[in-house]
N, C-alpha and C positions, 0 to 999 in steps of 0.2 A: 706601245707605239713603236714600230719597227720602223729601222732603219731601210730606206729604198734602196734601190740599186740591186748589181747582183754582186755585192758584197759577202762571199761566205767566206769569209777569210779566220782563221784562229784569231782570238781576242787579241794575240802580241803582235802579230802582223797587221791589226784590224785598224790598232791604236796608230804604229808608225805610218800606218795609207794613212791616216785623218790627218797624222805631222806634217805628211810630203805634201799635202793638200793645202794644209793650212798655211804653208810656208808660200804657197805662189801668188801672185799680184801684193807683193808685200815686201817688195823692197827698199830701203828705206829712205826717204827724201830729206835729202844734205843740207843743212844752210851753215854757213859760215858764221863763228864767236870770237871775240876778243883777237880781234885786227888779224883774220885770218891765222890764228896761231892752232886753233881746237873745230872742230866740224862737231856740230847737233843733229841728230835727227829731229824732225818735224815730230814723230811720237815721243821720241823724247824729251824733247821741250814741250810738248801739253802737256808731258805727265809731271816734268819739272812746276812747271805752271799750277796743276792741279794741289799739289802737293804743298806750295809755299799760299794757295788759297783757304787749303783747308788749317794749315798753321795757324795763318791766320786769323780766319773767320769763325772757327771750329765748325761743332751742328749747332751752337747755340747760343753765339753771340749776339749782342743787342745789333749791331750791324747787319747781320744775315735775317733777326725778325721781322728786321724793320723795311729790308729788301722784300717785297710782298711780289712786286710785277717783275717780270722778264727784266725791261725797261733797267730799273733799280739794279738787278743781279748782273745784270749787264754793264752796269756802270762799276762794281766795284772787280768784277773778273778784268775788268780794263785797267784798274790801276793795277792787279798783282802783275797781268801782261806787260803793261811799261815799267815797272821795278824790273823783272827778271830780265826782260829784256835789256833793260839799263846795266844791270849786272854782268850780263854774261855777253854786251856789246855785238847783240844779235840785231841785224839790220832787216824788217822785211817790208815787201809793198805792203800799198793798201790793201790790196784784195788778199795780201795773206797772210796778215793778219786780222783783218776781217774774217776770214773762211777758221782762222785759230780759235777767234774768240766765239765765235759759233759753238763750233765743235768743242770748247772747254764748255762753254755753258748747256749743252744737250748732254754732254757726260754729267755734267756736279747734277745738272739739276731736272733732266728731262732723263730719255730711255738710249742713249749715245747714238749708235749710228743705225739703228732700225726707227730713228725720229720722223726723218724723210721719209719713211715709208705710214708709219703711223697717223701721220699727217698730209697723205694723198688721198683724196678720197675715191681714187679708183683702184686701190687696194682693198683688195677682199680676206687673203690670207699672205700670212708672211710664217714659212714653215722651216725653223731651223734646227737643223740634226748634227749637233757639234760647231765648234768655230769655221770648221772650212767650210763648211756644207747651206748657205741661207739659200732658201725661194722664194720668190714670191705670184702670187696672182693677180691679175688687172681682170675688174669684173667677173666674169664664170666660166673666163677660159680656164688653159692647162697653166701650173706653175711651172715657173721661166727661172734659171738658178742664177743667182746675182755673183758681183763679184765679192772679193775676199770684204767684211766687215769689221770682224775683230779680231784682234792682235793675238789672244790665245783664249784658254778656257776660262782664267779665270777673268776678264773684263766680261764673258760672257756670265758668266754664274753673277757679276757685279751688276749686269745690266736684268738679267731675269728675277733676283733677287730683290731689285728697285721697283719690278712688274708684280711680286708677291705681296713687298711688305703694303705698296696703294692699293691691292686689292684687300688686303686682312687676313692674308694666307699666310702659311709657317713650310719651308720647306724640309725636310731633313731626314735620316738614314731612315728613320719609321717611319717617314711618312712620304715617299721618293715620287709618289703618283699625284696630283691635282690637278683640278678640274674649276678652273674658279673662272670671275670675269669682273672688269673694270670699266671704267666711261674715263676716255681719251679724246680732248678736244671734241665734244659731241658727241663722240661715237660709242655706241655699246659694243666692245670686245670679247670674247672669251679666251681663256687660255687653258692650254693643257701641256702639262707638263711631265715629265720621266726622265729622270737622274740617275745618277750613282746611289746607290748600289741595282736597282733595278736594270741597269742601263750602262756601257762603259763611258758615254759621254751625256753631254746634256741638251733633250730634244723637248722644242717646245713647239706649237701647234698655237698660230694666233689665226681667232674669224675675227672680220672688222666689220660692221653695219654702217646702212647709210648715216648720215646725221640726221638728216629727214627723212621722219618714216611715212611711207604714201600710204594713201587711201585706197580703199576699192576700188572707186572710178582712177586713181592714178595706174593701177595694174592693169585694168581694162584697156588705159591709153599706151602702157609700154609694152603692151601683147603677152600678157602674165596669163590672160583669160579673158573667156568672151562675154559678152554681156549678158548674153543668156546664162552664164555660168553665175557670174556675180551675182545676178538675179537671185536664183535658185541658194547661194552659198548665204545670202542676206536672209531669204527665209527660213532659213535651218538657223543660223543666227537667235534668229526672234523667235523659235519655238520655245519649245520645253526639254527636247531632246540632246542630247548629250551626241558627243562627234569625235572623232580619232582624226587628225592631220599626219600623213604619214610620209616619208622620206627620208630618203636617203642623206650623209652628212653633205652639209653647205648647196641641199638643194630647195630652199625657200621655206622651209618649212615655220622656224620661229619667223620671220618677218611675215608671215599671213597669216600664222597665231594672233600678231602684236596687230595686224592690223581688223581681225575677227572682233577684235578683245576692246576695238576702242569703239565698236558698236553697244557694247552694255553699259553705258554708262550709267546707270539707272539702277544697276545690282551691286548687290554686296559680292567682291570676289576676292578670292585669297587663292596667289597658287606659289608654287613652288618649283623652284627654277634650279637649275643644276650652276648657273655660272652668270645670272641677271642678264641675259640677253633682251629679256622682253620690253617691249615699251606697254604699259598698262595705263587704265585711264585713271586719273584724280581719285582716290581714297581707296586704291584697292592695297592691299594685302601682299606682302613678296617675301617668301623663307626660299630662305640659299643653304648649302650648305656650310660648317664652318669649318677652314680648314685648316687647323691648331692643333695641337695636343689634347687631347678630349672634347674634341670638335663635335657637331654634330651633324649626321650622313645625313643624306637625297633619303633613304626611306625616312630615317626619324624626322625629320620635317614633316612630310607626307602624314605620318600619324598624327603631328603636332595642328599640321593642316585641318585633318579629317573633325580633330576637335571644337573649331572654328564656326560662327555662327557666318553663314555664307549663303549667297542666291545658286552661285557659281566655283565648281572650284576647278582651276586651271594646272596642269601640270607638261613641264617642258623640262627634259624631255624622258619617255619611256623607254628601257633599253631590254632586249630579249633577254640579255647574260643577268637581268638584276629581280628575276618572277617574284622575288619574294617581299619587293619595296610594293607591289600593287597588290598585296594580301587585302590591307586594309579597304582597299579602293572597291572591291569585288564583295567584300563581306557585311560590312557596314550597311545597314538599310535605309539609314536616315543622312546618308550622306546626301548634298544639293546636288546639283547638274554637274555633269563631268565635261571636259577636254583637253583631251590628250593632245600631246605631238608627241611620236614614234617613232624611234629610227628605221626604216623597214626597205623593204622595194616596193613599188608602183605595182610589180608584176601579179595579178588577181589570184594566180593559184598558190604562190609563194605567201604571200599577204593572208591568204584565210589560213592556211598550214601552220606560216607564224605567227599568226596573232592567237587561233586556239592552242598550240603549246607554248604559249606566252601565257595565259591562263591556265592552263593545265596543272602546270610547274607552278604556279601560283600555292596550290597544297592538292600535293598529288591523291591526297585521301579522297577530295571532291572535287577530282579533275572535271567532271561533266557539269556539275552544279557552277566549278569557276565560268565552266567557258561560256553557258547561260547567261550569266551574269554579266559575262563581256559584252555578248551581242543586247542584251536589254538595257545596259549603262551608255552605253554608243553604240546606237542604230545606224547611225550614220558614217561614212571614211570618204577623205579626202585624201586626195595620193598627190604629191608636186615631186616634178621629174628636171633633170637640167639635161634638155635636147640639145644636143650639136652646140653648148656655149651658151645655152639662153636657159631662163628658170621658168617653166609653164607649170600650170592648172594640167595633171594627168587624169584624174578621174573622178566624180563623186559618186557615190556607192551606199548602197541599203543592204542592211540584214534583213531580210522577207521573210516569212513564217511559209510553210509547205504543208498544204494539206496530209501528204504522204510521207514525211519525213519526222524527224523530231529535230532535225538542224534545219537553220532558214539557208537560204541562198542570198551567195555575193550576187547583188544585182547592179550594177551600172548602171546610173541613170545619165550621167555626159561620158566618155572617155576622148581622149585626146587622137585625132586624124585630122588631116590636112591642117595642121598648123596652129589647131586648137583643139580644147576640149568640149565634143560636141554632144547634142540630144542621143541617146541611140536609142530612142523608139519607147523604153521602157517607163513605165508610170509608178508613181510613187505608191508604197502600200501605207502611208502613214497620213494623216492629216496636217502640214504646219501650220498650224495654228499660233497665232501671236496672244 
């Protein structure tokens, strides 16, 4: 995960820019102790705060189990607030001490100061590259750079580390890359992360999903796609055939997987997810990877998967750098119905180029045999593109067989103009049959 900007600066100079950075909108808020004799900082005193709570309460006192709700954790973070306060003859209003005992209770016991954002639900991504540097995005525009967050590295390594251990993930020098995902207040998150030593500081990458996740007819009504598309995308659904959903990152692709996926309720499905983004219907099947010390990867699941008695098997998501997790996927004859999502582009010619050395590379000893096997396991490809800030239906597409060829052609049967993804003329070579 690179750092943006046009940062090419030597790693010693790179480190003190992130210092000067981190060091602004972060000065520090006075209040007056013990009869105006000694001055506190505002961070200072939560951490003082923090610190006589955790004394306190430890991680595992009868008092802190029995604290179950906010509510409860609330009520004893107020009396460590009024001792210290009492102590250290700190005087402050309502509203600030209100706004402290927040902020003590989003640090002890929630994700500290990217809460408010986690808890907005018109936040889609919240992307930060070291303590100075946070963004965030509101729906499917561009990320907006917020102001200063956290105090230095390590509150941040305290708060991305509280993001690993609720997800079941292990961060550490062997293992500086992860790719996991969590459910925050409703929402399916992923996260991806790169540390030290891969990294000279700590950069994480959060997607956030609706809390509700919509239906077909709900895309229909928010201009995702047209009704003639849903149409047609509901009877590919209900075939027999197997389908690629392809896109690019955080352009709709898992959320019209998840919404594909609660059409089958009626099949046995098992897929395998890089970071549980997906919403799945009632009794299906979900291998993540684990990410621990002799964890288990995104392919070995996949094979774990393949073994699995299944109608359907679903995988989120395919990535071009990884040929060798979709061996099994291609070889296997007795595998069920396949669906993919792929990281890719919408763009037709780039899309058949990478999806056949996507198989190719799969084992280059039976590069033509894989790529066969790609176009017969998914005959079908759905592409979702995000135009000008909004997430559309780009194209649905057939592998066609050619009398004169021994490759079928990309065929288009909607692609996206004027504002949707429309008919363009062409007929299906396939029968969908239910």
């Amino acid at each position: 995960m690179a750092h943006s900007g046009e940062n090419h600066l030597p790693d010693d100079l790179q480190v003190n820019a992130y210092r000067r950075d981190a060091d602004k909108g972060r000065e520090p808020q006075l209040v007056s102790a013990r009869q105006g004799t000694r001055m506190y900082s505002l961070a200072a005193l939560q951490e003082r705060i923090e610190a006589e709570f955790i004394d306190e309460y430890g991680e595992d006192s009868a008092a802190l189990r029995e604290a179950e709700t906010p509510t409860k954790r609330i009520k004893l973070i107020l009396e460590t607030v009024d001792y210290v306060l009492g102590v250290e003859a700190v005087v402050l209003s309502p509203e600030a001490k209100a706004d402290l005992i927040e902020r003590i209770h989003s640090n002890l016991f929630g994700y500290g100061a990217i809460d408010p954002y986690l808890l907005d639900t018109r936040v889609t991504t919240i992307a930060i590259h070291g303590a100075a540097h946070v963004s965030v995005r509101y729906g499917h525009g561009e990320l907006e750079h917020t102001e200063a967050m956290f105090e230095d590295e390590a509150q941040l390594r305290t708060i991305v580390g509280r993001l690993l251990r609720d997800a079941g993930a292990e961060a550490d020098e062997n293992m500086p890359i992860i790719e996991t995902g969590l459910t925050i207040a409703g929402r399916r998150m992923s996260l991806s992360l790169a540390a030290p030593p891969f990294s000279p500081y700590v950069h994480v990458d959060m997607r956030l999903h609706p809390p509700e996740m919509p239906t077909l007819d709900d895309l229909v009504a928010e201009g995702f796609m047209l009704p003639e598309a849903a149409k047609l995308l509901r009877d590919i659904v209900h075939s027999r055939y197997g389908f690629a959903i392809v896109g690019e990152s955080e352009s709709g692709k898992t959320t019209l997987l998840s919404v594909l996926a609660q059409l089958l309720t009626d099949q046995r499905m098992v897929a395998v997810e890089r970071s549980g983004e997906l919403r799945l219907p009632e009794g299906a099947v979900c291998l993540t990877p684990h990410w621990v010390p002799g964890g288990v990867t995104f392919g070995e699941q996949i094979e774990a998967a393949s073994r699995q008695a299944a109608d359907v098997l679903i995988l989120d998501e395919i990535r071009s750098d990884e040929p060798l997790t979709i061996l099994p996927l291609l070889t296997n004859d007795d595998l069920p119905r396949q669906i993919w999502a792929v990281r890719g582009v919408p763009d037709a010619k780039r899309l058949q180029s990478s999806m056949g050395m996507l198989a190719r590379r799969a084992d280059m000893s039976r590069s033509e045999a894989m790529v066969m096997a790609l176009y017969d396991r998914l005959p079908f490809v759905i592409t979702v593109h995000n135009i000008q800030g909004q997430l559309k239906l780009f194209s649905i597409a057939e592998w066609q067989s050619r009398a004169d060829s021994d490759y079928p052609d990309y065929v288009m049967i909607t692609q996206y103009r004027d504002g949707g993804s429309r008919p363009t003329g062409r007929s299906l070579a396939r029968w969908l049959d239910e």
